[in-house]
C-alpha positions as CSV (number, residue, x, y, z in Angstrom):
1,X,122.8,-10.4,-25.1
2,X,121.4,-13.0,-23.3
3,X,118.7,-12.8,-20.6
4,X,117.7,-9.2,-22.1
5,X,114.6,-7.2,-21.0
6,X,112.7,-4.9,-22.7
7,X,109.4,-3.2,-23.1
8,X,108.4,-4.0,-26.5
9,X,110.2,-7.0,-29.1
10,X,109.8,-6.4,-32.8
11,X,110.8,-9.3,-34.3
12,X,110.5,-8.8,-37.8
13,X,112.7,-5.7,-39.7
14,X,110.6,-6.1,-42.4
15,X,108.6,-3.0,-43.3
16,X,105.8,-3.8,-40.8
17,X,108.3,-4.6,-38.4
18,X,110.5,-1.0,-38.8
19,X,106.9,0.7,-39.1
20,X,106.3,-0.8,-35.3
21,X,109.5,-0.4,-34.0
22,X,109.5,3.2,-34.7
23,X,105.9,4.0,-33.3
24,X,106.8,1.9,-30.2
25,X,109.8,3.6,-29.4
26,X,108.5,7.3,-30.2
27,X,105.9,6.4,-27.3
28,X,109.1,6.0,-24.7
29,X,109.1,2.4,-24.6
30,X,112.3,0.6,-24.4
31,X,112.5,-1.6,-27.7
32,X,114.2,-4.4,-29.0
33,X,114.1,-5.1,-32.7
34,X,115.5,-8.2,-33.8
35,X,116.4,-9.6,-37.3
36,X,117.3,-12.5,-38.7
37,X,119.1,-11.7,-41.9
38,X,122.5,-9.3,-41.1
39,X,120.3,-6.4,-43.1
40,X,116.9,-4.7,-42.3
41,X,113.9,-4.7,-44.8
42,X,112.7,-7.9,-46.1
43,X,111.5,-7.2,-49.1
44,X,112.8,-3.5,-48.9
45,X,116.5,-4.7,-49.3
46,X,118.9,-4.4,-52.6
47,X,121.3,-6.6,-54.3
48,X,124.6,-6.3,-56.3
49,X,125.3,-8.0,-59.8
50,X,128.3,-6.7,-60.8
51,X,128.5,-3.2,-61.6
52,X,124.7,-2.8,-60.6
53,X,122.5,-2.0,-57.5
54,X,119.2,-3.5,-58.0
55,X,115.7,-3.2,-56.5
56,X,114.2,-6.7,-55.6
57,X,110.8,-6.1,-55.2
58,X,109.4,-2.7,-55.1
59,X,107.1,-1.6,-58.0
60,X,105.8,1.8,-56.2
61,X,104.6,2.9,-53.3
62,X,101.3,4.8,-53.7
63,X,100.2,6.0,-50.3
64,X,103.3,8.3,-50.5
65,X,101.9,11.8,-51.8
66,X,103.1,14.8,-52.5
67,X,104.5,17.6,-49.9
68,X,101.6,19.4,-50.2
69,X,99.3,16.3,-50.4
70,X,101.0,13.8,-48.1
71,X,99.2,10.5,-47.9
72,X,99.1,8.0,-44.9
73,X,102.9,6.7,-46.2
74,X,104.2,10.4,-46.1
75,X,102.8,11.2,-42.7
76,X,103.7,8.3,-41.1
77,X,107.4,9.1,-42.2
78,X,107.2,12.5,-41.0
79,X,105.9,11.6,-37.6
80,X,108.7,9.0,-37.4
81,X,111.2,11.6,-39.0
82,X,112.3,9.4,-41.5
83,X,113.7,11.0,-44.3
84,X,114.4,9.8,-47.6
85,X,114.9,11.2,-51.3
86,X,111.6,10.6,-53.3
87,X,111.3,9.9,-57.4
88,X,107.8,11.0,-58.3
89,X,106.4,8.5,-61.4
90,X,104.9,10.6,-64.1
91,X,101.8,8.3,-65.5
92,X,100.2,5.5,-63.8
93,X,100.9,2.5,-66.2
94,X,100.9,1.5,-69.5
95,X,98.8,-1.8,-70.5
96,X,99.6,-4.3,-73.8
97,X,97.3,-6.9,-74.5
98,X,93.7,-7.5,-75.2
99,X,90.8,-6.3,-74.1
100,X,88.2,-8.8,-72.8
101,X,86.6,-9.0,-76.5
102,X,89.9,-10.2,-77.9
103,X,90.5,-6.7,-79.3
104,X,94.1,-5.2,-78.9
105,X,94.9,-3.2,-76.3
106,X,97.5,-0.3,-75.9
107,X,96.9,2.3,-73.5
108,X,99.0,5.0,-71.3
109,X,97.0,6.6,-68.3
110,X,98.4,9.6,-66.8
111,X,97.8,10.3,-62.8
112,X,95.3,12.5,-61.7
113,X,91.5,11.8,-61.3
114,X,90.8,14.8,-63.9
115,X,93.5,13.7,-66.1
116,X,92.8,9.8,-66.1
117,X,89.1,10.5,-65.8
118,X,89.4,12.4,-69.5
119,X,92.1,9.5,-70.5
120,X,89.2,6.9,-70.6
121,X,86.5,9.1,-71.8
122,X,89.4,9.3,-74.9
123,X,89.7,5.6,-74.8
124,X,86.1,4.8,-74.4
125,X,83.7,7.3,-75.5
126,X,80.8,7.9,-73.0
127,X,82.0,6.7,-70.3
128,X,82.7,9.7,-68.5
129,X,79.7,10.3,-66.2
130,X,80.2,6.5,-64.7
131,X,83.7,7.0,-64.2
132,X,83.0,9.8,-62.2
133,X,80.7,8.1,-59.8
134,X,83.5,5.2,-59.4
135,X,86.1,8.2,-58.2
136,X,83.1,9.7,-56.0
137,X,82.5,6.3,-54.8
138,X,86.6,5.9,-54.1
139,X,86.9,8.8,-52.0
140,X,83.9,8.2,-49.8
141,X,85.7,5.0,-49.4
142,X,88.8,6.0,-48.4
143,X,87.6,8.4,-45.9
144,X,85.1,5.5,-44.4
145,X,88.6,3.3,-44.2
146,X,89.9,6.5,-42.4
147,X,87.4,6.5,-39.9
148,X,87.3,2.9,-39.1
149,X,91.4,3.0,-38.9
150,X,91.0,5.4,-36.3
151,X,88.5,3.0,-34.4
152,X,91.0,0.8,-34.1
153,X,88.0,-2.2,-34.9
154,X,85.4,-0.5,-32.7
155,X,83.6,2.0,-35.4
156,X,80.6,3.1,-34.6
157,X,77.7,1.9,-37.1
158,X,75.4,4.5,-37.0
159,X,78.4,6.9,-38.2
160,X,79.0,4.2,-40.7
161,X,75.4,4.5,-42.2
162,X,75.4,8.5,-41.7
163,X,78.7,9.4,-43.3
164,X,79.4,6.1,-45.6
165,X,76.2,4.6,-46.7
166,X,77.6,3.9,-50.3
167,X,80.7,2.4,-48.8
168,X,78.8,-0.1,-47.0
169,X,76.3,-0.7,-49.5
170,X,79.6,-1.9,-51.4
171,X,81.8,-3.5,-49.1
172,X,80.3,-7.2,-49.2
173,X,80.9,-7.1,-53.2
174,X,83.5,-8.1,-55.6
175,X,84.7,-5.2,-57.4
176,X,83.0,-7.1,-60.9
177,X,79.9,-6.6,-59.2
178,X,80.4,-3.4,-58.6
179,X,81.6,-2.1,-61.6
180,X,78.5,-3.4,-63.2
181,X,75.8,-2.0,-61.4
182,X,77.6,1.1,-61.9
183,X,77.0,0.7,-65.5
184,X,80.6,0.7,-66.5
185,X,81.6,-0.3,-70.2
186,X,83.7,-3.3,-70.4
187,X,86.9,-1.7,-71.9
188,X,86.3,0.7,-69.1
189,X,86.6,-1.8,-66.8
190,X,89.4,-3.5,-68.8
191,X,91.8,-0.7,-68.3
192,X,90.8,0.2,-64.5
193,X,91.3,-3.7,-63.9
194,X,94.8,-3.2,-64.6
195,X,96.2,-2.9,-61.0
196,X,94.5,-6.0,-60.3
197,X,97.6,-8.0,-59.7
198,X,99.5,-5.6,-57.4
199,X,96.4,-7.1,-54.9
200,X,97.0,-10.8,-56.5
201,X,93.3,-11.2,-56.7
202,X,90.8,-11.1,-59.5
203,X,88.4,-8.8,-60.1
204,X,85.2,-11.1,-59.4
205,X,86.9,-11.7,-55.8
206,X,88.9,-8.8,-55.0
207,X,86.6,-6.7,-52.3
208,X,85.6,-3.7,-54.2
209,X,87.0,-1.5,-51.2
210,X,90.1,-3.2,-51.3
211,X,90.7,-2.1,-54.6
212,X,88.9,1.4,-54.2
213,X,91.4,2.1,-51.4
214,X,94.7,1.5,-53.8
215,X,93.7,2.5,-57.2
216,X,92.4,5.8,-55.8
217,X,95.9,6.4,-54.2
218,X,98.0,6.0,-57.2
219,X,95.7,7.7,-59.6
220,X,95.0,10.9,-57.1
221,X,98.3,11.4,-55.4
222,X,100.8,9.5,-58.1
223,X,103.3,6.9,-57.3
224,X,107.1,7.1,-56.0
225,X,110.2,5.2,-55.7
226,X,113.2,6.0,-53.3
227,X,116.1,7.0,-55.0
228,X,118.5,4.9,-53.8
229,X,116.0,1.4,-53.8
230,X,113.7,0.3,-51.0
231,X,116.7,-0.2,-49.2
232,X,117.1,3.7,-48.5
233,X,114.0,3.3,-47.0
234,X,114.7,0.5,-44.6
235,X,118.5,2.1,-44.0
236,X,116.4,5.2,-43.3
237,X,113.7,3.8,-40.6
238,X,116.7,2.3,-38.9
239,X,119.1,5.0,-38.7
240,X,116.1,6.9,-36.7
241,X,115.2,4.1,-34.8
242,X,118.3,4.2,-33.2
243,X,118.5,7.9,-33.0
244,X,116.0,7.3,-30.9
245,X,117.6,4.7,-28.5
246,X,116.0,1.6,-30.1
247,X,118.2,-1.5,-29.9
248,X,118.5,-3.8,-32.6
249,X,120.1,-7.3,-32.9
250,X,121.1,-8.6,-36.6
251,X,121.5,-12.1,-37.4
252,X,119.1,-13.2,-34.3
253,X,116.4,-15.5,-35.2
254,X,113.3,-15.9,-32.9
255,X,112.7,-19.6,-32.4
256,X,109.8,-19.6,-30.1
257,X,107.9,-16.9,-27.9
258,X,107.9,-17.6,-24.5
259,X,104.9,-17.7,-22.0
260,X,103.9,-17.0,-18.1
261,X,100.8,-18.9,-18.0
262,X,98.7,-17.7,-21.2
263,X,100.5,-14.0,-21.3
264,X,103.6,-13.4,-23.5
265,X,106.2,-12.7,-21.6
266,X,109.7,-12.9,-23.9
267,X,111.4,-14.6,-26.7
268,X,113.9,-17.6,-27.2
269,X,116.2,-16.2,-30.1
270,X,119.7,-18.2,-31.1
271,X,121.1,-15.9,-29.2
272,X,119.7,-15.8,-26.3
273,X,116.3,-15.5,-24.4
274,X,115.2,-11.7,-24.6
275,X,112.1,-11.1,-21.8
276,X,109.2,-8.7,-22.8
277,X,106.3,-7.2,-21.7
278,X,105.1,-7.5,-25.4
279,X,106.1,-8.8,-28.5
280,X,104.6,-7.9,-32.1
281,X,105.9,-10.2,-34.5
282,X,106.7,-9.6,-38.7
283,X,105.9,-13.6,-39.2
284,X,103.4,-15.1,-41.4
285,X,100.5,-16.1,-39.1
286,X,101.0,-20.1,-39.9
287,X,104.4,-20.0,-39.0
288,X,103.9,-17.7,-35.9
289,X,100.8,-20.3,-34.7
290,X,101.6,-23.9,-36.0
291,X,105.5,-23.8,-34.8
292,X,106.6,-21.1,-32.5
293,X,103.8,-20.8,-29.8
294,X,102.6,-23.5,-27.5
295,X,99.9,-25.7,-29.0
296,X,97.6,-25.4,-26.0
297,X,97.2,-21.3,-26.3
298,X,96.3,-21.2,-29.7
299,X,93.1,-19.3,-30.1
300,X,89.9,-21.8,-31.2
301,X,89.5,-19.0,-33.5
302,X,92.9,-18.8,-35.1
303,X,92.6,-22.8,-35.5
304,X,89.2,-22.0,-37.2
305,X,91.0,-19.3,-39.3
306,X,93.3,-21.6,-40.6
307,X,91.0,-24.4,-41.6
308,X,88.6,-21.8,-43.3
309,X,92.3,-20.2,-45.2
310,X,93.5,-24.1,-46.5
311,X,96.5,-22.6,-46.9
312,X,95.6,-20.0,-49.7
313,X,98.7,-18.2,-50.0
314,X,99.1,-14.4,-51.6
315,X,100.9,-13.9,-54.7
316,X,104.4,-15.8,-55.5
317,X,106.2,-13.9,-57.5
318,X,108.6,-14.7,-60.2
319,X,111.1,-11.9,-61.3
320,X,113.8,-11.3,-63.3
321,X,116.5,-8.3,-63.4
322,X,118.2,-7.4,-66.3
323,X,121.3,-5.4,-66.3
324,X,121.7,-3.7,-69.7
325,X,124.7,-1.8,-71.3
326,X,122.3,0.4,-72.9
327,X,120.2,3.9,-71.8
328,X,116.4,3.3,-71.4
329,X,116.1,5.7,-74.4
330,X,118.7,3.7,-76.9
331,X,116.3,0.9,-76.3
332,X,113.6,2.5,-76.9
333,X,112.1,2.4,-73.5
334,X,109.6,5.1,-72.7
335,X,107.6,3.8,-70.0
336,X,108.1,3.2,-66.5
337,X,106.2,0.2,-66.3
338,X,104.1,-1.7,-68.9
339,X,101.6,-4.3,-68.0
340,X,101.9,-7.4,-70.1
341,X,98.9,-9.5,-69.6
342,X,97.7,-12.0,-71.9
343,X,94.0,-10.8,-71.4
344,X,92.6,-8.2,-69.7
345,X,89.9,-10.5,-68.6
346,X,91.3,-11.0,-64.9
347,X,89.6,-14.2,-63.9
348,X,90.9,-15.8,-67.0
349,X,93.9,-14.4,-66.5
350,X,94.1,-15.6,-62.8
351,X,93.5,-19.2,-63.8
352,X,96.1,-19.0,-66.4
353,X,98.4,-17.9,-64.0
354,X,97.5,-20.6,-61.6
355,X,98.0,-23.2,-64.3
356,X,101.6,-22.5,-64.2
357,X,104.1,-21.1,-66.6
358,X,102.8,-23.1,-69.8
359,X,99.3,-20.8,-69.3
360,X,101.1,-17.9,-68.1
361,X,101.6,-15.4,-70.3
362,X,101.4,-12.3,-67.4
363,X,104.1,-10.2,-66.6
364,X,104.7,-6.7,-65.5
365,X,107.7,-4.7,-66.9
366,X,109.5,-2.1,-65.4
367,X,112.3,0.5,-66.4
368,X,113.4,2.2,-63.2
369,X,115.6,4.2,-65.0
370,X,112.5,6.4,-66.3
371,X,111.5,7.8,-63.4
372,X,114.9,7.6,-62.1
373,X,118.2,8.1,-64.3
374,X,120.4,7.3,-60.8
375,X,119.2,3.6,-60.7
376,X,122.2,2.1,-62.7
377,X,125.3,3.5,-64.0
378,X,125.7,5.6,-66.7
379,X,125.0,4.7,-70.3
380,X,122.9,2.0,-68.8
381,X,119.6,0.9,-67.2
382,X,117.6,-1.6,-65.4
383,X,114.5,-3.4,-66.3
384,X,112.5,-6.0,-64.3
385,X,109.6,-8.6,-65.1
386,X,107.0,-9.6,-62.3
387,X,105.1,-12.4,-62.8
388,X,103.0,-15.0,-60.5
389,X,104.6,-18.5,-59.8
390,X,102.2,-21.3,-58.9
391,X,102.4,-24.9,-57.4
392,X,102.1,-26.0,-60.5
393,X,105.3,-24.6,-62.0
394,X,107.2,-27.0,-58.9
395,X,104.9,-29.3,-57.8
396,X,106.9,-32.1,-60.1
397,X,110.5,-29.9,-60.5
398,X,113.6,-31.5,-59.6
399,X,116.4,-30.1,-58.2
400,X,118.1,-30.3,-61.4
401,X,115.6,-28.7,-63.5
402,X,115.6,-25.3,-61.3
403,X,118.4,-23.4,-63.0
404,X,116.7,-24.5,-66.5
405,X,113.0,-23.1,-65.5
406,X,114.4,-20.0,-64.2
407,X,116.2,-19.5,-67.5
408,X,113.1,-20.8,-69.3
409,X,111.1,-17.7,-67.6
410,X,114.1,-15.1,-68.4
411,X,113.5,-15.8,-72.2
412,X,109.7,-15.9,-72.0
413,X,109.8,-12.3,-70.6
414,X,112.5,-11.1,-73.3
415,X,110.1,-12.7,-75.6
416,X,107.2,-10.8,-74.1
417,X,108.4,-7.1,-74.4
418,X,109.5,-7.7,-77.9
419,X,106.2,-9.0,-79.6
420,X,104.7,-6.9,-77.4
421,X,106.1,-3.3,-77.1
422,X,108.5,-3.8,-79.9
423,X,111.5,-3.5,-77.1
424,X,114.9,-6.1,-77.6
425,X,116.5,-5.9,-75.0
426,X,118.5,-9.8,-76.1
427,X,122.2,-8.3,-77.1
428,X,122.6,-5.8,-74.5
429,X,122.3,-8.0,-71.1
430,X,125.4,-7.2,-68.8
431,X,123.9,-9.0,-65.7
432,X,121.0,-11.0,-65.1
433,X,119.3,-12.6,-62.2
434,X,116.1,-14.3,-61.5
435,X,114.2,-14.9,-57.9
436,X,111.7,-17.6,-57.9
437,X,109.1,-17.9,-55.3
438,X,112.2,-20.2,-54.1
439,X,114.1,-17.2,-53.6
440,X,111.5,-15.3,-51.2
441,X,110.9,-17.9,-49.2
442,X,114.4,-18.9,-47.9
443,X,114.8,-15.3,-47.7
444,X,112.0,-13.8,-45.9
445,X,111.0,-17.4,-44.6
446,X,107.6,-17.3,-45.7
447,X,105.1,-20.1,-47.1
448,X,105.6,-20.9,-50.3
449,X,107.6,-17.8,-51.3
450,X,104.5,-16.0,-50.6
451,X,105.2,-12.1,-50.0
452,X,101.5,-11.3,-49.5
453,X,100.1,-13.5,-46.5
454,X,96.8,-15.2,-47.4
455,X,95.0,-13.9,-50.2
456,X,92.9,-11.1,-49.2
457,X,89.4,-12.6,-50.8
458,X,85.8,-12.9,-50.4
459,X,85.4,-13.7,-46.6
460,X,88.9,-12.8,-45.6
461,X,88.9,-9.2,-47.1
462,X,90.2,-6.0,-45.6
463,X,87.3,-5.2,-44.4
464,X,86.4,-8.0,-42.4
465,X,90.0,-8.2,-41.1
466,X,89.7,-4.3,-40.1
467,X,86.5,-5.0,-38.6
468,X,87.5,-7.6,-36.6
469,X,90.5,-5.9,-34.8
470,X,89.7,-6.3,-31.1
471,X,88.9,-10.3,-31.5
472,X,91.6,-11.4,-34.1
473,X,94.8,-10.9,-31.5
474,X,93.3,-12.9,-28.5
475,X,97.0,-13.9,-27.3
476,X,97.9,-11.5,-24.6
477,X,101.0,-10.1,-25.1
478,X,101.7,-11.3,-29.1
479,X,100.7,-9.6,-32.3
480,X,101.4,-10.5,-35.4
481,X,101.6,-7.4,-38.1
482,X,102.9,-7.1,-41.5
483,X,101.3,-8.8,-44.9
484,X,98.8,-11.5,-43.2
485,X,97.5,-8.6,-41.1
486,X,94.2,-6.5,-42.0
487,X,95.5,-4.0,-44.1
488,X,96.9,-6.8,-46.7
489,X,99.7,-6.7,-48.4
490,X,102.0,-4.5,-49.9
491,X,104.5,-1.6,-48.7
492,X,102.2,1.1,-48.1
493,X,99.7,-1.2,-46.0
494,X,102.9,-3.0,-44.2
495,X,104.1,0.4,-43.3
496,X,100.1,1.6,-42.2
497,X,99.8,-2.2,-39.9
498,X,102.9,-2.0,-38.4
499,X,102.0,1.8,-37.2
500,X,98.4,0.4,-36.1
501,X,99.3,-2.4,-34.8
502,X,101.9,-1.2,-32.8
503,X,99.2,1.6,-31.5
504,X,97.0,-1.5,-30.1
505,X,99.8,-2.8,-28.1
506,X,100.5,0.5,-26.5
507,X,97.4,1.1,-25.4
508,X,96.9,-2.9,-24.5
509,X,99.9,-2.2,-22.0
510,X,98.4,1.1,-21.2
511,X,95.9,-0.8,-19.5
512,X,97.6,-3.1,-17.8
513,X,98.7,-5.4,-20.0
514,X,94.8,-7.0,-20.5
515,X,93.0,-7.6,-23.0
């Protein structure tokens, strides 16, 4: 293996990472993928407790689409020819808590635009015409993102003010901000805040197109899960990949990436040095700049980047599995995922969260057996809490105390569902297992145990990352993709980077290899 040469490296086979791969090959370039772990996926992976397969980490994916309606995840799979079985989720979510007045909250919205739009008109009387105007506003949105997408960071502005006035008028904002000027009801905005946390950032930072770009995806097209776990997914990608004469090297970790004068020209792995003529690297952008290139070719910019970021890491998530000896129906399940907040005041809620487990009281619960009765043996199912961790829950932990916080968390979730939804799920536990933000970072080696990258707020937005596309890679030769890259995080915008991303580099070597 040593002293290999290759077009294109992909180090990374994470989704970003496959997402590249793929595109890079498809365009005839001879490509190298390399992994660290003896599995592809990252986060798209499974594990085995006994008797039971389980999902680590994906929720939904909702950029997938119908046949008939594909969205960007859909097409991108079909122009890779990746092929994988698809479980459509019938409603969007189910929310238990309070509403920002203290109120209680219980509500089930279905997917659609008509059918949620007439959901919260039900819920909240009179608040139809505003809703309405927030999906107009989501699609002219979307499209906008589309457009600039396709710019790859070089849209023209007068088409910007022609075609997406509104989207522009909004994309400086908050989605708060937003929601008030258009004259929204507060327990409207309560229940559309709900998917807050699948972005990790509060609705009085979270960049109003940020969260315009997701929400209208699940509500409009609906939300799937692969039958067989993200793991089918990841199996899938690679399976074409190499039907397509892509190499890939397991249980190879990049160590440093190499240089001939200030171009990239090849990677030192454990196994070998691997010589490129570019590299696009799955690796959170602290990692990739403080440790693995040399000091003197970091970008001003990047150094600038990092100051301006202080380290303000995505979400860290805390989840636990549960294994149960029961069907979703003996227990009473009915949903396929119920969010638990303690209020549906996000900001508060955010600086609960950030306060640590005492303050916490967020989770999300899922049954994946309702949208999908293969997920577990029979006469069983599987059910999963997500919750944020925080420095504050390990600042001051010792070694020692690890096993009992994790089994602290386990029962505050049981806890949860019961008073909550009236679900016990104590008595019927087979298998159990949690992952702390521990867990994802010695396995996917990032900061923290953060999955998302840097928190996508304010200044650093998605839009100001998409925007900035041609100046935010000045390394020639290197670019990062996946979670820290401008589409966020997430599977369905790790899938969309890695593709665009991957685009840029082709058409970087294209001409010449320059910037």
């Amino acid at each position: 293996m040593a002293n290999a040469k290759y077009d294109i490296v992909v180090v990374g086979a994470g989704n970003a990472g496959l997402s590249a791969a793929l595109q890079s090959v498809l365009a005839g370039k001879k490509t190298l993928l390399i992994e660290q772990h003896n599995l592809p996926g990252g986060c798209a992976t499974s594990f085995r407790r006994g008797r039971f397969e389980i999902e680590p980490s994906l929720h939904e994916l909702c950029d997938l689409g119908p046949v008939d309606d594909p969205g960007d995840v859909r097409t991108i799979m079909d122009q890779y020819g990746v092929k994988v079985e698809w479980r459509r989720i019938d409603d969007c979510f189910r929310v238990i808590g309070k509403y920002s007045d203290g109120s209680p909250m219980d509500v089930t919205m279905p997917s659609g635009v008509k059918p949620f739009i007439e959901k919260m008109e039900e819920y909240v009387p009179g608040c139809r015409p505003q809703v309405t105007k927030l999906f107009d506003l989501f699609q002219e949105v979307l499209d906008g993102i589309a457009y600039i997408t396709a710019s790859s960071g070089h849209a023209d502005s007068n088409v910007l003010k022609e075609k997406y006035p509104n989207m522009l008028r909004t994309g400086a904002y908050p989605t708060k901000k937003v929601f008030d000027a258009l004259k929204l009801p507060q327990r409207a905005q309560d229940i559309l805040a709900t998917y807050w946390s699948y972005l990790g950032v509060d609705m009085e930072h979270l960049a109003f197109i940020h969260y315009a770009a997701m929400v209208h995806k699940y509500i409009s097209r609906s939300a799937y899960i692969p039958t067989y776990t993200s793991h089918e997914i990841s199996n899938a990608m690679v399976e074409r990949f190499r039907e397509l004469g892509g190499d890939v090297w397991y249980n190879c970790r990049a160590e440093k990436f190499l240089f001939d004068g200030d171009r990239c020209c090849g990677v030192q792995t454990n196994l070998g040095t691997i010589e490129c003529d570019y590299a696009l690297a799955n690796i959170n952008a602290d990692i990739l700049y403080g440790r693995m290139i040399p000091k003197e070719l970091i970008p001003e910019r990047q150094k600038k980047l990092s100051t301006a970021r202080k380290q303000k890491y995505g979400a860290r998530m805390i989840t636990a599995y549960f294994c149960l000896d029961k069907t979703a129906e003996e227990l009473g399940i009915k949903d396929y995922s119920i969010f638990l907040p303690g209020t549906a005041d996000s900001a508060t809620e955010y600086k609960n969260i950030m306060n640590g487990m005492a303050t916490n009281d967020y989770s999300i619960f899922l049954c994946y057996n309702v949208a999908n009765p293969k997920a577990s043996p029979e006469g069983t199912c599987i059910c999963s809490f997500t919750t944020f961790g925080s420095p504050a829950d390990w600042n001051d932990l010792k070694p020692e105390e690890y096993v009992k916080f994790k089994t602290g968390v386990a029962k505050k979730f049981l806890a949860s569902i019961k008073e909550k939804a009236g679900i016990d799920l104590s008595g019927h536990i087979e298998e159990v297992s949690v992952a702390s933000p521990w867990t994802f970072s010695r396995y996917l080696g990032t900061p923290e145990g953060s999955v998302y990258g840097h928190e996508t707020t304010d200044w650093d937005s998605m839009m100001a990352r998409m925007m900035m596309l041609s100046a935010d890679y000045p390394v020639k030769g290197l670019r990062p993709i996946g979670a820290d890259g401008p589409r966020g995080d997430g599977y369905s915008a790790s899938y969309i980077c890695g593709q665009l991303i991957a685009k840029l580099a082709l058409k970087d070597l294209a001409e010449g290899g320059t910037k």
